[in-house]
VMD Tcl script that builds the backbone (N, CA, C; Angstrom):
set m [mol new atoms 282]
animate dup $m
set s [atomselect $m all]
$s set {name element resname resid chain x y z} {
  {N N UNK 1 A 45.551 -50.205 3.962}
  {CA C UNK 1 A 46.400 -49.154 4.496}
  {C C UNK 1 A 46.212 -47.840 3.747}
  {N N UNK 2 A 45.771 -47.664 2.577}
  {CA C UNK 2 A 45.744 -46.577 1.759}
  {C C UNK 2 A 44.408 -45.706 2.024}
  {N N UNK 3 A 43.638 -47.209 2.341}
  {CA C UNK 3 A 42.125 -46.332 2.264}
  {C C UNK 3 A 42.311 -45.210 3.954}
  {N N UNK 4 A 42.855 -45.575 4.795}
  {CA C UNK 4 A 42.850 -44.435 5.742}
  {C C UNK 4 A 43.635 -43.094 5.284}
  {N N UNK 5 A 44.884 -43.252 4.951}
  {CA C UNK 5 A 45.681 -42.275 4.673}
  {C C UNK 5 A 44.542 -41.387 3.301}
  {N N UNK 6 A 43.547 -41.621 2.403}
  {CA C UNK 6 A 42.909 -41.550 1.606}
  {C C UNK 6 A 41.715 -40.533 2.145}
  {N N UNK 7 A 41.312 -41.128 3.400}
  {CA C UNK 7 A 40.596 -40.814 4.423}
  {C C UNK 7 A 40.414 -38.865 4.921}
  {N N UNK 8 A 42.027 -39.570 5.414}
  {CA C UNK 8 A 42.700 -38.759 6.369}
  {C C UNK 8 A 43.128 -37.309 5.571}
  {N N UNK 9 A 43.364 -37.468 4.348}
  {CA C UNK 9 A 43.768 -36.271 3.404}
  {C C UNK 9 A 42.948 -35.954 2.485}
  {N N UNK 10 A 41.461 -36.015 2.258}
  {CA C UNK 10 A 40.175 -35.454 2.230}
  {C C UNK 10 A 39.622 -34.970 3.660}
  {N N UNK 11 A 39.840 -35.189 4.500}
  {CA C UNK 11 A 39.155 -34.529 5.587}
  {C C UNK 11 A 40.033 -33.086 5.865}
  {N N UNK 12 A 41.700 -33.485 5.354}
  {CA C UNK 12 A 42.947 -32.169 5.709}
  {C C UNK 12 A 41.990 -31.247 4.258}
  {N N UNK 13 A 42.189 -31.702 3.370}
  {CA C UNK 13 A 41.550 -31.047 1.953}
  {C C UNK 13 A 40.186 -30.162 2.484}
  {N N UNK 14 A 39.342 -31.126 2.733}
  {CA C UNK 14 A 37.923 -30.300 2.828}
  {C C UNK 14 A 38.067 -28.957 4.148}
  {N N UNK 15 A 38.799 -29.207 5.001}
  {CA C UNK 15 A 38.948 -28.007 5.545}
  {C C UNK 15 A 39.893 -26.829 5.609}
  {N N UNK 16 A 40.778 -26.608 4.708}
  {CA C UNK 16 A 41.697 -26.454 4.121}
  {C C UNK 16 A 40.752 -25.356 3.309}
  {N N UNK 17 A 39.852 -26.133 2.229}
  {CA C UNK 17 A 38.761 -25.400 1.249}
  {C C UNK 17 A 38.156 -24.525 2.689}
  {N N UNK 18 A 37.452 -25.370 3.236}
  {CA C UNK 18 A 36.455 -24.568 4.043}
  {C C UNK 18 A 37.439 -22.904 4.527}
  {N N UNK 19 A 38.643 -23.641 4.994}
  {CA C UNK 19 A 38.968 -21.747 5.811}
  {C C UNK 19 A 39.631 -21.054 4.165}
  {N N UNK 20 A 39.367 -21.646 3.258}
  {CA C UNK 20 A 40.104 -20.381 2.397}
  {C C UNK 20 A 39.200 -19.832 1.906}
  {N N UNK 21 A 37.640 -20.364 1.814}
  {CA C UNK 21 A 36.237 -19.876 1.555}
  {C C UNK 21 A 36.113 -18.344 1.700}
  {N N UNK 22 A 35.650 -17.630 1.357}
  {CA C UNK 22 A 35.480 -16.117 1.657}
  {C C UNK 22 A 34.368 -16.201 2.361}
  {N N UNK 23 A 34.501 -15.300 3.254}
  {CA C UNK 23 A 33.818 -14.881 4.448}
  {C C UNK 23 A 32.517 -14.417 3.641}
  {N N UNK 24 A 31.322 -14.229 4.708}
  {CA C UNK 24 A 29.817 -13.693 4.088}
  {C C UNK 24 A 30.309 -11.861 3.906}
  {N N UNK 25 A 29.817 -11.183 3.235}
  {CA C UNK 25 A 30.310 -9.957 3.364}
  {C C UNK 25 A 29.500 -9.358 3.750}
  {N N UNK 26 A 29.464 -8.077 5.093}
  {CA C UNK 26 A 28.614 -7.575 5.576}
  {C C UNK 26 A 27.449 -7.123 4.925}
  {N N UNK 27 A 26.564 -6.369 5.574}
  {CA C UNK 27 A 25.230 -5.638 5.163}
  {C C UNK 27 A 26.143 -4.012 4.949}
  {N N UNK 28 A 26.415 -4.216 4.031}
  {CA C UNK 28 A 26.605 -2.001 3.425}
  {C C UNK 28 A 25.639 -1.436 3.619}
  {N N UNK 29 A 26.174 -0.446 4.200}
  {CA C UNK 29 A 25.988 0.708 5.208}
  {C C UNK 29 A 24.965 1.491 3.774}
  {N N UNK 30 A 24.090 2.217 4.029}
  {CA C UNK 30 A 23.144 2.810 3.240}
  {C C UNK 30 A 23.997 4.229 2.783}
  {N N UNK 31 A 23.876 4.378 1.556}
  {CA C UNK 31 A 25.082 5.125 0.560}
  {C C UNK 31 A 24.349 6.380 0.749}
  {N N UNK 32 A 25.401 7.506 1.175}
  {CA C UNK 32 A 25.135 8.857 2.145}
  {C C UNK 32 A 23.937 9.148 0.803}
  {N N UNK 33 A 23.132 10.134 1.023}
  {CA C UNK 33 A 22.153 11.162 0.370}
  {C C UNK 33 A 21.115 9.800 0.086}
  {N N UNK 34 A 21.218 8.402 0.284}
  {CA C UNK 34 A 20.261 7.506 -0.232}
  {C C UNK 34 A 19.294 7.409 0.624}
  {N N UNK 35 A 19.130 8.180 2.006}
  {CA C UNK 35 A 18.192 7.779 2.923}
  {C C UNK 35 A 17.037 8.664 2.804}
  {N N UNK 36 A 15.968 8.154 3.184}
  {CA C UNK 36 A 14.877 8.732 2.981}
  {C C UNK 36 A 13.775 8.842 4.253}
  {N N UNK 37 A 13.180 9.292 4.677}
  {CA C UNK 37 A 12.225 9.696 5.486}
  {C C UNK 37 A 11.029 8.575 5.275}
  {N N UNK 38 A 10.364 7.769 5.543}
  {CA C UNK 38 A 9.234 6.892 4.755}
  {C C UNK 38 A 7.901 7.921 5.385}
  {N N UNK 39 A 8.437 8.412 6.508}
  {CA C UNK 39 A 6.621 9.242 6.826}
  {C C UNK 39 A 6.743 11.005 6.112}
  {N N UNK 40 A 7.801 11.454 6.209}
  {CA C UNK 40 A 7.789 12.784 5.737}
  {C C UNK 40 A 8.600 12.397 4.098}
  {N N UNK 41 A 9.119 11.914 3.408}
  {CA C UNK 41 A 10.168 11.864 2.617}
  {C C UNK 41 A 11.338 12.599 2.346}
  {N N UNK 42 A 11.446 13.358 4.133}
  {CA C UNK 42 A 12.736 14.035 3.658}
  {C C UNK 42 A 13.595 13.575 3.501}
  {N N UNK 43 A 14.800 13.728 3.069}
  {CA C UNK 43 A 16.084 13.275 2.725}
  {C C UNK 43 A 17.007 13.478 3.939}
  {N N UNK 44 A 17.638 12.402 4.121}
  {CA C UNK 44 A 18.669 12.398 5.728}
  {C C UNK 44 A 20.023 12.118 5.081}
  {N N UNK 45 A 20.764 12.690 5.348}
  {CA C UNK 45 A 22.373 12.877 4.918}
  {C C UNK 45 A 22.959 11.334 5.476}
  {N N UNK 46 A 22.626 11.055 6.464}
  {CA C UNK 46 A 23.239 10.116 7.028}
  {C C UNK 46 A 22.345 8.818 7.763}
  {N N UNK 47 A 22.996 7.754 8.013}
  {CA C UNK 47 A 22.198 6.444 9.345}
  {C C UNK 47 A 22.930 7.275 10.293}
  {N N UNK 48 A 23.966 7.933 10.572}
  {CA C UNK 48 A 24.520 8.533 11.843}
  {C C UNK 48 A 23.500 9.958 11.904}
  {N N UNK 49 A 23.358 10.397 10.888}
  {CA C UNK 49 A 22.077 11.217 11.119}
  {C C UNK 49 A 21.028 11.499 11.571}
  {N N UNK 50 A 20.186 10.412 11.137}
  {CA C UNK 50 A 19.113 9.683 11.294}
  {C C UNK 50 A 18.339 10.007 12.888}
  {N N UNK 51 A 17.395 10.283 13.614}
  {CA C UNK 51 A 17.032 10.395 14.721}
  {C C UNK 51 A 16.435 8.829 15.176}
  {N N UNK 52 A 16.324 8.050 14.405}
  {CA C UNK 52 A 16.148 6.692 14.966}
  {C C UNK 52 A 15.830 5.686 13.373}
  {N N UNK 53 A 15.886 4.795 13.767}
  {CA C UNK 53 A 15.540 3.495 12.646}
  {C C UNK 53 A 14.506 2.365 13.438}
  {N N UNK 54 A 14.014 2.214 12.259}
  {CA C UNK 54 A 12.714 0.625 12.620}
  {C C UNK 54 A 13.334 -0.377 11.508}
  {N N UNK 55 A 13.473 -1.558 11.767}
  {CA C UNK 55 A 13.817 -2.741 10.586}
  {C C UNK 55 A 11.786 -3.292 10.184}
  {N N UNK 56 A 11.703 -2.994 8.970}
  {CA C UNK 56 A 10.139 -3.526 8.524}
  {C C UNK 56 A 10.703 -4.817 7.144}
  {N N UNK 57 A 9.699 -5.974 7.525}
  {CA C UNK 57 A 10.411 -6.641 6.402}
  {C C UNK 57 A 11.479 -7.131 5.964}
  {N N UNK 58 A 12.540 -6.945 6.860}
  {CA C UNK 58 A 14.283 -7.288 6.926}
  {C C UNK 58 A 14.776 -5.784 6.495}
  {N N UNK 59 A 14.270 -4.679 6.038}
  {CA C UNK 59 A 14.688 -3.581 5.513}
  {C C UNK 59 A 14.916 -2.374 6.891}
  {N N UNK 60 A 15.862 -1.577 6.592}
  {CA C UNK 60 A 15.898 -0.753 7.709}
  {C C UNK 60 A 15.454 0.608 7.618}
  {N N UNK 61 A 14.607 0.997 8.085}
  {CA C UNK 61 A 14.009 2.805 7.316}
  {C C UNK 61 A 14.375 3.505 8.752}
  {N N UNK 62 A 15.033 4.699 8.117}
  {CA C UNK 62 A 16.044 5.675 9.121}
  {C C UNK 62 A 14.911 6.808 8.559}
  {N N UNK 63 A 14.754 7.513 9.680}
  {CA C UNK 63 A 13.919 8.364 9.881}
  {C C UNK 63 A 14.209 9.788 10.500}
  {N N UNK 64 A 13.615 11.228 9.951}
  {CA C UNK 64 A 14.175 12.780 10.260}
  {C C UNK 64 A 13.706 13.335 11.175}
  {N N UNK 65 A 13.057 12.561 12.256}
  {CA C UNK 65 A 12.487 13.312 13.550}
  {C C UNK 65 A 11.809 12.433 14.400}
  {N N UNK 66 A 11.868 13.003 15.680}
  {CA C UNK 66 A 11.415 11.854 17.194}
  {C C UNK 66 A 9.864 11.560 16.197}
  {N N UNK 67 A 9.057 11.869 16.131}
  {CA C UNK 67 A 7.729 12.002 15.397}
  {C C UNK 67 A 7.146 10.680 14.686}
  {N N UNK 68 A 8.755 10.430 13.972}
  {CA C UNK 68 A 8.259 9.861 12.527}
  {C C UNK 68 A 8.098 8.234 12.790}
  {N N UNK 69 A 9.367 7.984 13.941}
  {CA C UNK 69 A 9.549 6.112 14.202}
  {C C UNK 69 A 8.041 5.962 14.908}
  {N N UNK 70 A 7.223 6.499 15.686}
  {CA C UNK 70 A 6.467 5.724 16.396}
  {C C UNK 70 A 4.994 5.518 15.835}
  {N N UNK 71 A 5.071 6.990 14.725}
  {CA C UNK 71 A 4.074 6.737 13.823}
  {C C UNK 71 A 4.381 5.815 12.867}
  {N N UNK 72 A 5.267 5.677 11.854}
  {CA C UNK 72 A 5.925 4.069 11.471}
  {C C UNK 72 A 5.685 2.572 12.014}
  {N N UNK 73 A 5.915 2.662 13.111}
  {CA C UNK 73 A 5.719 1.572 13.864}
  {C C UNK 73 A 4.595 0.851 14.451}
  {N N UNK 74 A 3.366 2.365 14.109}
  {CA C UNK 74 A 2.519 1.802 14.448}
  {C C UNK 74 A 1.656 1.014 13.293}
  {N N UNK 75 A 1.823 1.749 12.238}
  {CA C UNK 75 A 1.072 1.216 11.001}
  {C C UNK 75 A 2.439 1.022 9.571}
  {N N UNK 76 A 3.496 0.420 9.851}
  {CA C UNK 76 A 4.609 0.592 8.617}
  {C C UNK 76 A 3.420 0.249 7.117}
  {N N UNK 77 A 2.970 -0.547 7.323}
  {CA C UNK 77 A 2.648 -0.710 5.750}
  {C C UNK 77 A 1.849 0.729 5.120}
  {N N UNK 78 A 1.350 1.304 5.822}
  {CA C UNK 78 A 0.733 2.269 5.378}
  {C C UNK 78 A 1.775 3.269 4.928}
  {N N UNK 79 A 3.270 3.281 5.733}
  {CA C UNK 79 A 3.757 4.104 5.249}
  {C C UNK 79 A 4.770 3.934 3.714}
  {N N UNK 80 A 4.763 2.722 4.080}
  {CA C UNK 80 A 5.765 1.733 2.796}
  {C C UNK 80 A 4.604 2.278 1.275}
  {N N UNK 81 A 3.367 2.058 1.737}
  {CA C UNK 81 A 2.445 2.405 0.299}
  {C C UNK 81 A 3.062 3.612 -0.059}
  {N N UNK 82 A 2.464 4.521 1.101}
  {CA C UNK 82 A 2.802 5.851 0.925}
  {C C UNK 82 A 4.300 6.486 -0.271}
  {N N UNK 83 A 5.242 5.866 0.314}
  {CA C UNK 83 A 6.634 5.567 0.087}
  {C C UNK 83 A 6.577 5.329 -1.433}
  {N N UNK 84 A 6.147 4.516 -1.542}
  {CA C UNK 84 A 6.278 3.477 -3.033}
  {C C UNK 84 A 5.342 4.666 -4.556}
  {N N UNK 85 A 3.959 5.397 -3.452}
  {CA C UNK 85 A 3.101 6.311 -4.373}
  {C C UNK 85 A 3.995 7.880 -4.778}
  {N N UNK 86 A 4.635 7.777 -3.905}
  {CA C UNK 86 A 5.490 9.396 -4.270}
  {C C UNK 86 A 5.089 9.992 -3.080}
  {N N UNK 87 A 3.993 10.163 -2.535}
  {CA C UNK 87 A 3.267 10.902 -1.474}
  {C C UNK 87 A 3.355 10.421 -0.390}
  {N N UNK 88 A 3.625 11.707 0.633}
  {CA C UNK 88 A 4.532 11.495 2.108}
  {C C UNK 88 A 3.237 11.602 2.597}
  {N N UNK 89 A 2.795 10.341 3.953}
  {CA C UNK 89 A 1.883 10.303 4.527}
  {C C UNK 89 A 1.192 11.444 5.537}
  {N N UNK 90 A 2.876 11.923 6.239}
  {CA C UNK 90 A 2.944 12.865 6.894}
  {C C UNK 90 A 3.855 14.164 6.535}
  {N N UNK 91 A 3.582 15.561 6.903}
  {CA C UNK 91 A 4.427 16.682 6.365}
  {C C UNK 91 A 4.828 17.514 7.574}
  {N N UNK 92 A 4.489 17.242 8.633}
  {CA C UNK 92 A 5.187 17.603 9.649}
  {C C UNK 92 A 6.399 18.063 9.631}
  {N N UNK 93 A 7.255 18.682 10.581}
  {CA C UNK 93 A 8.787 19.103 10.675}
  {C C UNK 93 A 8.771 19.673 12.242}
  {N N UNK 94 A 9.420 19.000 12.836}
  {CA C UNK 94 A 9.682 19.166 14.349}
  {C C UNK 94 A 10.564 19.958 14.288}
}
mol reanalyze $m
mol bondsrecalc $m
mol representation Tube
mol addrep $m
């Protein structure tokens, strides 16, 4: 008789734990002045700023002109080098 009731109040327990668990906490929002251009390296005030974004790698690169996503997209790693050397692949300004 015990072993059910035993049962029965580890299964109330384990979910009990489960909903007091903390939730996953979102993906934070990219911290204003932190965004960067990966083909020009200008600096974008904002992701609401931003004239479009590409996700490369699980990462999201927000970009300062129609120009910059499709050249990105076509070759990202080239621009990620670029990115990483100091030197902007492209210097354009629409």
């Amino acid at each position: 008789m015990l072993k059910p009731i035993f049962a029965v109040s580890a299964l109330l327990l384990s979910g009990i734990a489960a909903a007091a668990a903390p939730a996953a906490k979102p993906a934070a929002a990219p911290a204003a002045g932190a965004l960067v251009c990966p083909v020009t390296h200008e600096k974008i005030t904002s992701a609401k700023d931003a004239v479009g974004h590409s996700v490369y790698q699980g990462k999201t690169y927000y970009f300062c002109c129609t120009a910059c996503k499709p050249a990105f997209d076509k070759n990202p790693a080239a621009y990620i080098k670029s990115a990483s050397a100091g030197t902007p692949k492209s210097t354009h300004k629409m």
